[in-house]
C-alpha positions as CSV (number, residue, x, y, z in Angstrom):
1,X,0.0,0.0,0.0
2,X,1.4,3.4,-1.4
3,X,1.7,6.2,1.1
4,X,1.5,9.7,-0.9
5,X,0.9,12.1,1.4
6,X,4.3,14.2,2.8
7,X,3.6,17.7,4.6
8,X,7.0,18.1,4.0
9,X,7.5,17.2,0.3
10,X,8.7,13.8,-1.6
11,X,11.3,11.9,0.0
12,X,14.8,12.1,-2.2
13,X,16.8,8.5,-2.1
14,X,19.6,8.0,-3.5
15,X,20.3,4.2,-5.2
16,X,23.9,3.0,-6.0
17,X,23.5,-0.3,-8.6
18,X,26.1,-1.8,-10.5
19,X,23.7,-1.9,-13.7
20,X,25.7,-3.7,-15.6
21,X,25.2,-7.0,-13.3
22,X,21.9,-6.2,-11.1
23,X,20.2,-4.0,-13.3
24,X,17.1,-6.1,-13.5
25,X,17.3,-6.1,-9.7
26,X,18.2,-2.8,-8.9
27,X,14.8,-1.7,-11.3
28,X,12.6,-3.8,-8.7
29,X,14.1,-2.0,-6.1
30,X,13.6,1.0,-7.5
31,X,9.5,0.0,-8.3
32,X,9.0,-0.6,-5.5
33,X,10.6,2.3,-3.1
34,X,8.1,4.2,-5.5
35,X,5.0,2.0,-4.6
36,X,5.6,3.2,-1.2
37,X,6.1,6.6,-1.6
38,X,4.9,7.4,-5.0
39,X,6.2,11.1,-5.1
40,X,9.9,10.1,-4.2
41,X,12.7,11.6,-6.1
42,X,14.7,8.8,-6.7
43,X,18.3,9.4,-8.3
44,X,19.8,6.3,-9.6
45,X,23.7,6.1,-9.8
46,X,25.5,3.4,-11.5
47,X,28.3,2.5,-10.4
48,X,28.8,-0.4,-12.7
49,X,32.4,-1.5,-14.6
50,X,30.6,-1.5,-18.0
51,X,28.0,0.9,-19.5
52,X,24.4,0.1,-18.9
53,X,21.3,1.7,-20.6
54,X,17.6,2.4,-19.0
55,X,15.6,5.6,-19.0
56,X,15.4,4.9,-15.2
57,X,18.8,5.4,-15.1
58,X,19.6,9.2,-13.9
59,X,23.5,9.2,-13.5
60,X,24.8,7.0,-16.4
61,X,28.4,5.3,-15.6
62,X,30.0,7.2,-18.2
63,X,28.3,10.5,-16.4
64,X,29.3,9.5,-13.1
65,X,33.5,9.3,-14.7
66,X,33.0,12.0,-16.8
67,X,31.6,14.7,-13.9
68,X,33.6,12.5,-10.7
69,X,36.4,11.1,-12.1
70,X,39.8,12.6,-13.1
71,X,40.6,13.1,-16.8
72,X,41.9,9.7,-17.3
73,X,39.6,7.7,-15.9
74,X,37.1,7.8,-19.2
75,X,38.6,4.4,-20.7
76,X,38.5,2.0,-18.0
77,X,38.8,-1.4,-21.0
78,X,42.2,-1.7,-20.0
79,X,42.2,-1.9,-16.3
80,X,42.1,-4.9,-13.3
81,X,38.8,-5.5,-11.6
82,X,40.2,-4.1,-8.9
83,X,41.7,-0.9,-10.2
84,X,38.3,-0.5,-12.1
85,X,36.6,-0.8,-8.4
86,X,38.9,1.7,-6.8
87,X,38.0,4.5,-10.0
88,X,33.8,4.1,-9.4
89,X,34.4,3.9,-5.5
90,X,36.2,7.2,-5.6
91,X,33.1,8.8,-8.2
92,X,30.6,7.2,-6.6
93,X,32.0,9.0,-3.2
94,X,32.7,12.1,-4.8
95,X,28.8,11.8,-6.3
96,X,27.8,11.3,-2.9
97,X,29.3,14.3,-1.4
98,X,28.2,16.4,-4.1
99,X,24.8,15.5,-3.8
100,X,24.6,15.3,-0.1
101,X,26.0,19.2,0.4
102,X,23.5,20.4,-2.7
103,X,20.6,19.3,-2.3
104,X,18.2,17.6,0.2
105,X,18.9,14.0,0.4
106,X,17.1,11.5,2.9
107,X,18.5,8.5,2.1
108,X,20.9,6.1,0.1
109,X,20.3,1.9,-0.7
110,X,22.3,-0.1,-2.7
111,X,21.7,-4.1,-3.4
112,X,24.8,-6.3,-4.5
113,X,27.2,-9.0,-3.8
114,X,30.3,-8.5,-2.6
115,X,32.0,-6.3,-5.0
116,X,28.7,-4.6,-4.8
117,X,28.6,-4.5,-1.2
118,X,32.4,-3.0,-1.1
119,X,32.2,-0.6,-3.4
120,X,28.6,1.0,-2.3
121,X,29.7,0.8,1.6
122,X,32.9,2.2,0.8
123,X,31.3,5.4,-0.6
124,X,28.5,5.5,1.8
125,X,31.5,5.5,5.0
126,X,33.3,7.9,3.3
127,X,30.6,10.7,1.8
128,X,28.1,10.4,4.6
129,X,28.1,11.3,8.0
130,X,26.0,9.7,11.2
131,X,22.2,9.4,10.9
132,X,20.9,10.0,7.3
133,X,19.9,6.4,6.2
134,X,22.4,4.0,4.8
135,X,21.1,0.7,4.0
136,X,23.0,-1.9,1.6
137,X,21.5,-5.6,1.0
138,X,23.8,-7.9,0.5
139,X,24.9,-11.5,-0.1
140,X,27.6,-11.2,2.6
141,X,25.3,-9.3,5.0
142,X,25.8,-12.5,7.3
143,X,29.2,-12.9,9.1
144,X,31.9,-10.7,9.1
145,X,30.6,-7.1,8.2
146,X,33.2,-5.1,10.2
147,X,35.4,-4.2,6.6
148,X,31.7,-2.8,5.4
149,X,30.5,-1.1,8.0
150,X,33.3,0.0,9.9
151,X,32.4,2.4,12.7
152,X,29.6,4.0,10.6
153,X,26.1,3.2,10.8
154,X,25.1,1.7,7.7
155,X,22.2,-1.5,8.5
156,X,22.8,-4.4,6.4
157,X,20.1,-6.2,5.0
158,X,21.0,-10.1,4.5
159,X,19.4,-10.9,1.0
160,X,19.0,-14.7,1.4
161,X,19.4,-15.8,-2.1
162,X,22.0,-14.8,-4.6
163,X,20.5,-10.6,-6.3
164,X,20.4,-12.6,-9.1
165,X,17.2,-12.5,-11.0
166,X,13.4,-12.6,-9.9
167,X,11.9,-14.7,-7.4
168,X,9.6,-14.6,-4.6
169,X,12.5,-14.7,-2.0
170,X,14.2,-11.5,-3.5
171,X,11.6,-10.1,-4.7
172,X,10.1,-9.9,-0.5
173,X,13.5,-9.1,0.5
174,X,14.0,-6.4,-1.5
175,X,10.3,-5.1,-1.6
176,X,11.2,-4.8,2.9
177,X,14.3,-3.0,2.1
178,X,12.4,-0.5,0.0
179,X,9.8,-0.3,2.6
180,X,12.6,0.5,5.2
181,X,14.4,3.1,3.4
182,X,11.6,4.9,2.8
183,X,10.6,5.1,6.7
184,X,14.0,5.6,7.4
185,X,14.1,8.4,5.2
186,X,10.8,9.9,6.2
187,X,11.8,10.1,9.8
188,X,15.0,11.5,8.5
189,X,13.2,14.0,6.9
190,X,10.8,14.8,9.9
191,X,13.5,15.5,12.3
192,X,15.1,18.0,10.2
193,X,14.1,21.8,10.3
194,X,12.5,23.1,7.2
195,X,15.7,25.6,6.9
196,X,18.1,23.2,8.3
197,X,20.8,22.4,5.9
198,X,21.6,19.0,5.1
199,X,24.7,18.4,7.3
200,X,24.9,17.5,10.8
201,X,24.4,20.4,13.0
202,X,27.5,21.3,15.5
203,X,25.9,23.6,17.1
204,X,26.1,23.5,21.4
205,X,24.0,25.8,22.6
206,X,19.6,25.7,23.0
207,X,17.7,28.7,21.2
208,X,17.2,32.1,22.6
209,X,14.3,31.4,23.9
210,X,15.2,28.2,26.0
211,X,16.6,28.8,29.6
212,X,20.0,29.7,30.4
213,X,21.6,26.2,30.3
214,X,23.5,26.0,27.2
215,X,24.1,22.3,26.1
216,X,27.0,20.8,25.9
217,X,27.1,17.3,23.7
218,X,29.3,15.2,26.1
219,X,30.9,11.4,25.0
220,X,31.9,8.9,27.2
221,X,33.5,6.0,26.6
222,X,32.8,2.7,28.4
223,X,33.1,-1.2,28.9
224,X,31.3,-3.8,31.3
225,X,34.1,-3.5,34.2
226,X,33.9,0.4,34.1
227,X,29.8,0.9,33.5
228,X,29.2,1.7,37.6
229,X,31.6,4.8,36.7
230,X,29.8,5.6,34.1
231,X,26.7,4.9,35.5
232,X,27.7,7.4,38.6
233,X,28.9,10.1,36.1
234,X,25.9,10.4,34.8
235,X,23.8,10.7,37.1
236,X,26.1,13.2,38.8
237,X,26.4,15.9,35.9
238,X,23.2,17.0,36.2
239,X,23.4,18.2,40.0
240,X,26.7,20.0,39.5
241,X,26.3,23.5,39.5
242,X,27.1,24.2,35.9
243,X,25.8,27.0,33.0
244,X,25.4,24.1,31.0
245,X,23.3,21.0,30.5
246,X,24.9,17.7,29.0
247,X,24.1,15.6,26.5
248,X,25.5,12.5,27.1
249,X,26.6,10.2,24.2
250,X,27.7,6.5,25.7
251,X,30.5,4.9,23.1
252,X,30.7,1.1,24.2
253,X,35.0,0.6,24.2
254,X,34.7,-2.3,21.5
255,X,36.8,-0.8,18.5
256,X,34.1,0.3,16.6
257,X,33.1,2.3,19.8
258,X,36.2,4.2,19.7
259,X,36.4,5.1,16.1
260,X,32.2,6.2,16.4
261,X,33.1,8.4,18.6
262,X,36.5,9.6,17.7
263,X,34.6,10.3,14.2
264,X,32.2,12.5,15.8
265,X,34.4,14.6,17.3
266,X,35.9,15.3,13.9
267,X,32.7,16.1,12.3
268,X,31.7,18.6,15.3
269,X,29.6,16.6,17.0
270,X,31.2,16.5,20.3
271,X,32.1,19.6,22.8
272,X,33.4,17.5,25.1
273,X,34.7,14.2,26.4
274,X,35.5,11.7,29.4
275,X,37.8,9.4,27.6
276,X,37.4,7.5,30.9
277,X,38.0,3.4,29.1
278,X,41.0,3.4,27.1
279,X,41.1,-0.3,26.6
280,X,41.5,-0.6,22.8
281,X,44.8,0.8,23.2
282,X,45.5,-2.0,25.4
283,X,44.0,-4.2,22.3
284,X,45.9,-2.5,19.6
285,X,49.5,-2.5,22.0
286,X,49.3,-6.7,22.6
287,X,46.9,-7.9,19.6
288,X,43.3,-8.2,21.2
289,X,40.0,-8.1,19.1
290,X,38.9,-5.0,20.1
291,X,41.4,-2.1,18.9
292,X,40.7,1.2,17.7
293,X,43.8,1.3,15.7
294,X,46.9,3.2,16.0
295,X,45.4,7.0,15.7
296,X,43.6,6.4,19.1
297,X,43.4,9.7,21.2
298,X,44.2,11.6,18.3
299,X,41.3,13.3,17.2
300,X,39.7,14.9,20.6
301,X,43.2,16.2,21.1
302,X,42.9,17.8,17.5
303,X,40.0,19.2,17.8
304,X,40.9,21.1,21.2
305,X,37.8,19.6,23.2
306,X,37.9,20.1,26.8
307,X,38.3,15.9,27.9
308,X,39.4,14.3,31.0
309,X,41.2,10.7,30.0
310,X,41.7,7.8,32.0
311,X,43.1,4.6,31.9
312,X,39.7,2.4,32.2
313,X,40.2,-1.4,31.4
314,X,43.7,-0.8,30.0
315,X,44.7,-4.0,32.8
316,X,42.3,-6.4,30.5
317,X,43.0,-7.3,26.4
318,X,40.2,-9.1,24.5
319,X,39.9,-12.4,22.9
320,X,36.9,-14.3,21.3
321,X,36.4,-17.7,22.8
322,X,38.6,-19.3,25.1
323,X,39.6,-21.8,22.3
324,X,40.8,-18.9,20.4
325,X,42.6,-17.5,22.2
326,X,46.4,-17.5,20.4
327,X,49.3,-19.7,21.8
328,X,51.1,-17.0,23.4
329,X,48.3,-16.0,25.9
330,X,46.0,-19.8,26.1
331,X,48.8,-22.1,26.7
332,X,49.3,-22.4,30.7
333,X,53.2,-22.5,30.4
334,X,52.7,-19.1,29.4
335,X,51.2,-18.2,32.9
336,X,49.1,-16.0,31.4
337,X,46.3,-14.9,33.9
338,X,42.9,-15.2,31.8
339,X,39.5,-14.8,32.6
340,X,36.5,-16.1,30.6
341,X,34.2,-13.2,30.5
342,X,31.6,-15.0,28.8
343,X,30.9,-17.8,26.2
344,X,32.3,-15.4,23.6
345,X,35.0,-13.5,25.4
346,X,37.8,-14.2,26.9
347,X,40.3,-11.2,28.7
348,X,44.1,-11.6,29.5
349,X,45.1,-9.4,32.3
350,X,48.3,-7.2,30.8
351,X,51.4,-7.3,31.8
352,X,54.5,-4.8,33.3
353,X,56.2,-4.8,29.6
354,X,52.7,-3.7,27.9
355,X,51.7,-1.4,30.5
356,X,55.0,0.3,30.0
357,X,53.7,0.4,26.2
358,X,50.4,1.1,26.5
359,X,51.7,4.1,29.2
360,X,53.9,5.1,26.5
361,X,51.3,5.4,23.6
362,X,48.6,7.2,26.0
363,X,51.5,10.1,26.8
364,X,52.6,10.3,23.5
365,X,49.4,10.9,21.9
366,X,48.2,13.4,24.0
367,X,51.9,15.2,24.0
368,X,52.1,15.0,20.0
369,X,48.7,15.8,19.7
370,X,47.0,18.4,21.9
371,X,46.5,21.3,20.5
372,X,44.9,23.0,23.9
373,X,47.0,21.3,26.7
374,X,45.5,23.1,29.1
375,X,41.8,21.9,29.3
376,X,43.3,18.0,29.0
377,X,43.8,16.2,32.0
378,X,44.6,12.6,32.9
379,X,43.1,10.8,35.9
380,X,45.2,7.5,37.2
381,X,42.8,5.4,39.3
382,X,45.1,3.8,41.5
383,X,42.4,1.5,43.5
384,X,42.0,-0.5,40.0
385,X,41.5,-0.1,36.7
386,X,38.4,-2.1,36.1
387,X,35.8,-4.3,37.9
388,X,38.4,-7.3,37.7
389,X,41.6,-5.2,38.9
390,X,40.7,-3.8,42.2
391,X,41.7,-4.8,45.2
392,X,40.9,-9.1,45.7
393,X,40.0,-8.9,41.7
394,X,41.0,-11.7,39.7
395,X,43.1,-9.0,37.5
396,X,44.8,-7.5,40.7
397,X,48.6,-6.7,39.7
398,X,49.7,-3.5,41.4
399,X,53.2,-3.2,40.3
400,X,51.6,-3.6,36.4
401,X,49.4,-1.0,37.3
402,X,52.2,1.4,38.6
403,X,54.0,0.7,35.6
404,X,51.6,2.0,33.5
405,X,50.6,5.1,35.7
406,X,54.3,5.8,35.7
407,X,54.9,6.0,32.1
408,X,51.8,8.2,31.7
409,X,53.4,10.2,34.4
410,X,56.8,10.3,33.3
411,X,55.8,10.8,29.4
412,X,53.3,14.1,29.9
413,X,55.6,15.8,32.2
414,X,56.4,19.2,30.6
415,X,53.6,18.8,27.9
416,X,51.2,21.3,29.6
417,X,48.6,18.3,30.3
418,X,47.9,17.4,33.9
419,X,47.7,14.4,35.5
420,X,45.8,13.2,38.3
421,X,46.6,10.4,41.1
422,X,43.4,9.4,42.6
423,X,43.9,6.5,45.4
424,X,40.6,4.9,44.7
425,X,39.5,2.4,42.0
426,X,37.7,3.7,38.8
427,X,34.0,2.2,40.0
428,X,34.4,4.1,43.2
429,X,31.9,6.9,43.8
430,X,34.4,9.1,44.7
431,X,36.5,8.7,42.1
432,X,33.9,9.0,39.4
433,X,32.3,12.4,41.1
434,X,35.8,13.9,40.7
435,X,35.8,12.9,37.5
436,X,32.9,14.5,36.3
437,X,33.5,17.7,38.5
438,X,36.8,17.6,36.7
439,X,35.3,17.5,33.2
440,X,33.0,20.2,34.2
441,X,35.4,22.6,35.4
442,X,37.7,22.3,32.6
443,X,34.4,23.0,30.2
444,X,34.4,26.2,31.8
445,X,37.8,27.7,31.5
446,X,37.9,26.4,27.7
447,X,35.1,28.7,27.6
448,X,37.6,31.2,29.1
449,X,39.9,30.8,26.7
């Protein structure tokens, strides 16, 4: 059933199709995206290796080189697969930009395999920021998805059978991901302000009009062993005397948490942050599952965001199941201490040598990086670093611990950013009302600035 009426006019989508493959496909999609909204602007891209002709195509491929791509891109006959993919991933990003900063766009879907799914994700991670609709079905949808989706928050639909031709499997699958980019898009659409331009707004402050508290959009980041902190902080905020009003955004310390968040501060989107659990680095310095990569800590310190940083979880490296777990850290000669969090985790407790490292890496980002020293500061929790590594916990190593706080210590001295003994453990009450009185008092003299 068709749904035609819009008090804010049609819906504009976006559809990236390799035409040349999934054309047939692509055409249902299309059909039916309109038999639920019948007015939608639809703007088909294709992003195919060869040329493909339908009237219902609005971006041809040789338009899409010829307005995206660099002079010598027209002729791509001679080219690798691969090379050819790399040429329509950049256009079809470029297309995407373009489109996304000129006009009003609510939504983008794609269908393909997994050169479809690579190409089309690719462009969607790199053109579009959080929250405007990104949806991809895919024949790979199921598994690993992490090289598609990234940190980004593109929803992969699993198509079930091969996008090739027309059955009644498909043809449901697709006809539900044309139904849900078209809500997705319509709430996208309702949520924006008539003059609101079509970019993600970095404003921190409430309208004239709204009492004095001005808002201040706060991330925090967190893990299982460090959510009572979190918990604490906030419900704390709000009772602080303070001009402003937080908004807090929670980034769960998995990887993908860390680069979310660290990719909203670079598109504005964060004023401040309690970089309280730190753990990927401790993933990224000893080879767990969950790092954030080597520019952790980079980007908040770019961007010259008042943020408080603490070691949270650094004492604890992720694995998948026990079985696993690699040679180095499973196999009991190594006396490795390990502790099965669950059926599909297992953490290693770190030792003195990585603490040293991951000490080393925290100091040396914020020193190379920080481009307003003075409203970072560093919090050591010397009671423990997470629920395991408190006093009795199964992760208890104090001289481990001290190597690490040293090395933060030693590292930052000189480098203008603070750092912070406190003597209790991170879950502590005390510890994370200091934190947060911390965060708010450095909010205010950046203000000051």
């Amino acid at each position: 059933m068709s749904s035609t009426t819009n008090s804010k006019g049609p819906l504009s989508i976006i559809i990236l199709g390799t035409c040349d493959t999934k054309l047939h496909e692509i055409l249902y999609l299309r059909s039916q995206i309109l038999s639920h909204s019948e007015d939608a602007s639809i703007t088909l891209v294709d992003v195919g290796r060869s040329p493909a002709s339908d009237p219902a195509i609005s971006i041809p491929r040789n338009k899409l080189l010829t307005e995206y791509g660099s002079p010598n891109t027209a002729d791509l006959s001679t080219l690798h697969r691969s090379q050819v993919m790399d040429i329509m991933t950049e256009c079809a990003t470029a297309c995407l930009q373009d489109r996304y900063s000129t006009t009003s766009v609510h939504g983008v879907v794609a269908s393909g395999g997994s050169g479809g799914t690579s190409l089309t994700s690719a462009a969607m991670r790199r053109a579009l920021p959080f929250l405007i609709p990104k949806l991809i079905v895919s024949t790979v949808a199921s598994g690993d998805t992490a090289p598609f989706v990234g940190e980004t928050d593109i929803t992969l639909m699993y198509s079930i059978v091969d996008i090739a031709g027309s059955n009644s499997i498909l043809d449901a699958v697709l006809d539900n991901a044309a139904g849900g980019i078209v809500g997705m898009a319509r709430a996208y659409q309702q949520r924006r302000k008539p003059s609101e331009p079509n970019r993600q707004s970095s404003s921190s402050t409430t309208s004239p009009t709204a009492p004095q508290k001005r808002k201040k959009r706060l991330g925090i980041t967190m893990f299982g062993v460090t959510t009572p902190c979190v918990d604490t902080i906030r419900s704390i905020l709000p009772t602080l005397p303070s001009p402003y009003t937080f908004e807090i955004y929670v980034f769960h310390a998995t990887g993908h948490g860390g680069l979310a968040m660290e990719r909203l501060v670079r598109s504005h989107g964060l004023d401040a942050l309690i970089d309280l659990t730190t753990t990927e680095i401790a993933d990224y310095i000893v080879g767990g599952v969950m790092s954030a990569g080597p520019s952790r800590l980079e980007a908040a310190a770019k961007a010259g965001i008042p943020q408080v940083v603490s070691l949270g979880a650094c004492d604890i490296v992720n694995f998948g199941p026990r079985h696993t777990l690699p040679r180095e850290f499973g196999d009991p000669a190594a006396g490795r201490r390990v502790y099965e969090h669950n059926s599909s985790v297992t953490l290693v407790r770190t030792e003195e040598g990585e603490c040293r490292l991951i000490g080393d890496f925290v100091a040396g980002k914020l020193r190379e990086c920080c481009i307003r020293p003075g409203v970072v500061e560093a919090v050591i929790p010397e009671g423990g670093l997470s629920a395991l590594g408190g006093k009795g916990g199964v992760f208890e190593d104090e001289r481990a611990d001290e190597v690490l706080f040293q090395a933060v210590e030693e590292g930052l001295k000189g480098s203008g950013v603070r750092v912070f003994r406190d003597p209790r453990g991170i879950n502590d009450e005390g510890f994370a009302r200091g934190v947060a009185e911390r965060l708010v008092r450095l909010v205010e003299s950046g203000e000051d600035e």
